[in-house]
C-alpha positions in Angstrom: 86.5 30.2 36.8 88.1 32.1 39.5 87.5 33.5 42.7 85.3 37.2 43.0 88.4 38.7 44.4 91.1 37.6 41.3 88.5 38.4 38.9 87.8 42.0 40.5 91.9 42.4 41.0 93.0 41.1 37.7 96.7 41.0 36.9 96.9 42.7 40.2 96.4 39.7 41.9 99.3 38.3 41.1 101.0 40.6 43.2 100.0 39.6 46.6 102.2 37.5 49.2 101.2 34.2 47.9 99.5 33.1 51.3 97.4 36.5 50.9 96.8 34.6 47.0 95.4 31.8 48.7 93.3 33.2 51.4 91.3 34.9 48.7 91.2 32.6 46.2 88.1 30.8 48.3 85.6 30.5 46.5 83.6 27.9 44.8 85.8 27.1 41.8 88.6 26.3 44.6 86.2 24.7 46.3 88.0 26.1 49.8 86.5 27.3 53.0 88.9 29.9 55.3 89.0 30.2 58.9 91.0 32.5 60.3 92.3 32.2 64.3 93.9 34.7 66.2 93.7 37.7 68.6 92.9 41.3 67.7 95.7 43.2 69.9 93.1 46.3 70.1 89.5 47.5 69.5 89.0 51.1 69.6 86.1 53.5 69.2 86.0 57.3 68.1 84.2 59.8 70.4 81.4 59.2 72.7 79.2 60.2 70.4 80.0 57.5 68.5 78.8 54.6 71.2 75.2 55.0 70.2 75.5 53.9 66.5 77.5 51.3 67.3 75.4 50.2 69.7 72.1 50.4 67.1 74.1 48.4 64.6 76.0 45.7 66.9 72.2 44.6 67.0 72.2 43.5 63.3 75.9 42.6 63.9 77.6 45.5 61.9 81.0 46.9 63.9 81.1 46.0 67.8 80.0 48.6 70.5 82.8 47.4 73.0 86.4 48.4 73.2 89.3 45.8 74.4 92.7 44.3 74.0 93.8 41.0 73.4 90.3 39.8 72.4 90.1 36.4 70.7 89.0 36.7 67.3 87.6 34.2 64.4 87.1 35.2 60.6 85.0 32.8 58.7 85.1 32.7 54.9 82.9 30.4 53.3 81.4 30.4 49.5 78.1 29.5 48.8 75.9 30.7 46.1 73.1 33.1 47.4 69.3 32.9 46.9 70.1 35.2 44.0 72.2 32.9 42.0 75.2 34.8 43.0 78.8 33.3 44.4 79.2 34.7 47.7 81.9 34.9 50.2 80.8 35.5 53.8 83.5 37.4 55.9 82.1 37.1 59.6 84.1 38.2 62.3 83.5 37.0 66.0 84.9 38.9 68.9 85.3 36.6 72.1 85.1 39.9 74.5 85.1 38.7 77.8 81.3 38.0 79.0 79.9 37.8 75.6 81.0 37.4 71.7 80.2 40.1 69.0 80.1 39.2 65.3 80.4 41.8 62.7 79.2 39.9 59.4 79.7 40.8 55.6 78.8 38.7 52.6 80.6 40.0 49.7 79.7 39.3 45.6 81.1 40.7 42.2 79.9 43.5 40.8 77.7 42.8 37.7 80.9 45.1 35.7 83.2 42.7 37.6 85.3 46.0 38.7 85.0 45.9 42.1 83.2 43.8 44.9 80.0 44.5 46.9 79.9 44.2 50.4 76.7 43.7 52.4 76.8 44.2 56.0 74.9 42.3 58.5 72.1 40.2 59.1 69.8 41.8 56.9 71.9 43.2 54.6 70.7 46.9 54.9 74.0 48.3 54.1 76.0 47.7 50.9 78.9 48.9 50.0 81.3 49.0 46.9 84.9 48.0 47.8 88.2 48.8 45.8 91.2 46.2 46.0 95.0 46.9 45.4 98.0 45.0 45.7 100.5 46.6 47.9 104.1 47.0 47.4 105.3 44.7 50.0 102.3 42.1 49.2 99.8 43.0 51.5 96.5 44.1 50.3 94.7 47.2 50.8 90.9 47.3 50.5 89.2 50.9 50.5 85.4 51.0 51.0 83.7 53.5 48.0 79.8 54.5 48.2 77.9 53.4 51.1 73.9 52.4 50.3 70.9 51.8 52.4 68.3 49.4 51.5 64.8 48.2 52.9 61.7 47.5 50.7 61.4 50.0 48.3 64.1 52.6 50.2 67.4 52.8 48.1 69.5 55.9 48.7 73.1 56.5 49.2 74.5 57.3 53.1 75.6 61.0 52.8 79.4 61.6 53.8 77.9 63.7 56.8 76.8 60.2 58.4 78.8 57.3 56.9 82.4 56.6 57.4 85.0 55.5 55.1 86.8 52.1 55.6 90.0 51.1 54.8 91.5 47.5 55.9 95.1 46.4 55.5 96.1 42.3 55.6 99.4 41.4 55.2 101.4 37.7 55.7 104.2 38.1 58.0 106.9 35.7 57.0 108.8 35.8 60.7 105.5 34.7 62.9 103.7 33.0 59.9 100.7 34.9 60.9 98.2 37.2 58.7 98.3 40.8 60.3 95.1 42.5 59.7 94.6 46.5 60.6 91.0 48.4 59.5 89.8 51.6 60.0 86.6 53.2 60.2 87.0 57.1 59.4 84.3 59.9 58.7 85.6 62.3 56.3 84.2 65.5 59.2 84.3 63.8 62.6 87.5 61.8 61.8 88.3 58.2 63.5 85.0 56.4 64.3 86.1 52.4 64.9 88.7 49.9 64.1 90.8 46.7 65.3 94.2 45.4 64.7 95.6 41.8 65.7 96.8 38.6 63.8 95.8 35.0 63.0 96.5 32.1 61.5 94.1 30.1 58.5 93.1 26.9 57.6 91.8 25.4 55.2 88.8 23.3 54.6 86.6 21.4 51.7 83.6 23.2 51.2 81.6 20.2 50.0 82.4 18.4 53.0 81.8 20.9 55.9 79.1 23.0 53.9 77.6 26.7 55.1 77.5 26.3 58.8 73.5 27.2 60.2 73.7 31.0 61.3 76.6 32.1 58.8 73.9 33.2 56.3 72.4 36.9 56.9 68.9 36.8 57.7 67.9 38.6 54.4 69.4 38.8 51.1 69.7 42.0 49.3 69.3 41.0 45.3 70.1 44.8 44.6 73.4 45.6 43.2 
């Protein structure tokens, strides 16, 4: 068994920087925790029009409504299986902003196919979203976000292009700092730039046995839909 991210890449894999290898090779066959360390050099928000939703979905700890630079920044990825019987990676992101810290979570599974990995965001889970891995020439891996969904109780419909916004995130391992650079982008396809963050960080590495699922890292609700 390997992790949900070598089993959606395949032979791709292999082509990442091998720290980039290990990072996402946490999972529970490795039996590996990640935490990642660092500072995001810049937040940045699209138009005013855009403060609003951020604002409606920092409350379920999806994107953060504030802008900054040199905020302090901490990734946690932790496997666990879910209530569903599913291995699951969480990927939640704290933003130290000066008075208060923002978390923008995600807890992402395999597909059933195994093609690609689902991403649910926040505490609740309410949005899902398919994501597409490739290895990049240089190592680095790019991850583009496909169809957005929203989900609650019997509601399952798709997030029309008019409303959702495409993301695209870009980690690398830079050999001269040994630091991971990270750079995502949150773009609708008609308004244009809506959100993103770029910094660096450092990992370590942890047994999961030993320091388990921390309380809190969990979402609230799990969505079993795939």
């Amino acid at each position: 068994m390997t992790s949900i991210f070598r089993r959606a890449m395949g032979a791709d894999f292999e082509r990442l920087h091998p720290q980039l290898r290990r990072r996402f090779s946490v999972g529970l066959a490795s039996g590996e925790a990640c935490t990642g360390r660092g500072v995001m050099d810049r937040i940045w928000h699209g138009g005013r029009w855009v403060k609003p939703f951020l604002a409606l979905g920092g409350t379920r700890h999806i994107l953060v409504p504030e802008e900054g630079r040199d905020v302090p920044f901490t990734i946690e990825n932790v496997p666990y299986t879910d209530t569903c019987g599913r291995e699951t990676v969480t990927f939640v992101r704290t933003f130290h902003l000066p008075g208060r810290a923002r978390r923008f979570d995600a807890q992402m599974v395999l597909s059933p196919k195994g093609d690609r990995v689902l991403d649910y965001l926040g505490t609740h889970q309410h949005l899902a979203s398919d994501l597409h891995f490739r290895a990049e020439r240089d190592g680095a891996l790019l991850i583009r976000s496909g169809e957005h969904r929203f989900r609650e109780g019997p509601v399952d419909v798709r997030v029309p292009g008019l409303i959702g916004g495409e993301a695209e995130v870009r980690e690398s391992f830079d050999e001269s700092t040994g630091r991971f650079r990270i750079r995502v982008r949150v773009v609708n396809r008609y308004a244009g730039p809506l959100f993103g963050y770029e910094g660096s960080f450092t990992a370590s590495y942890a047994d999961v046995g030993a320091c388990g699922v921390r309380p809190g890292l969990r979402p609230v609700r799990e969505e079993a839909r795939a």
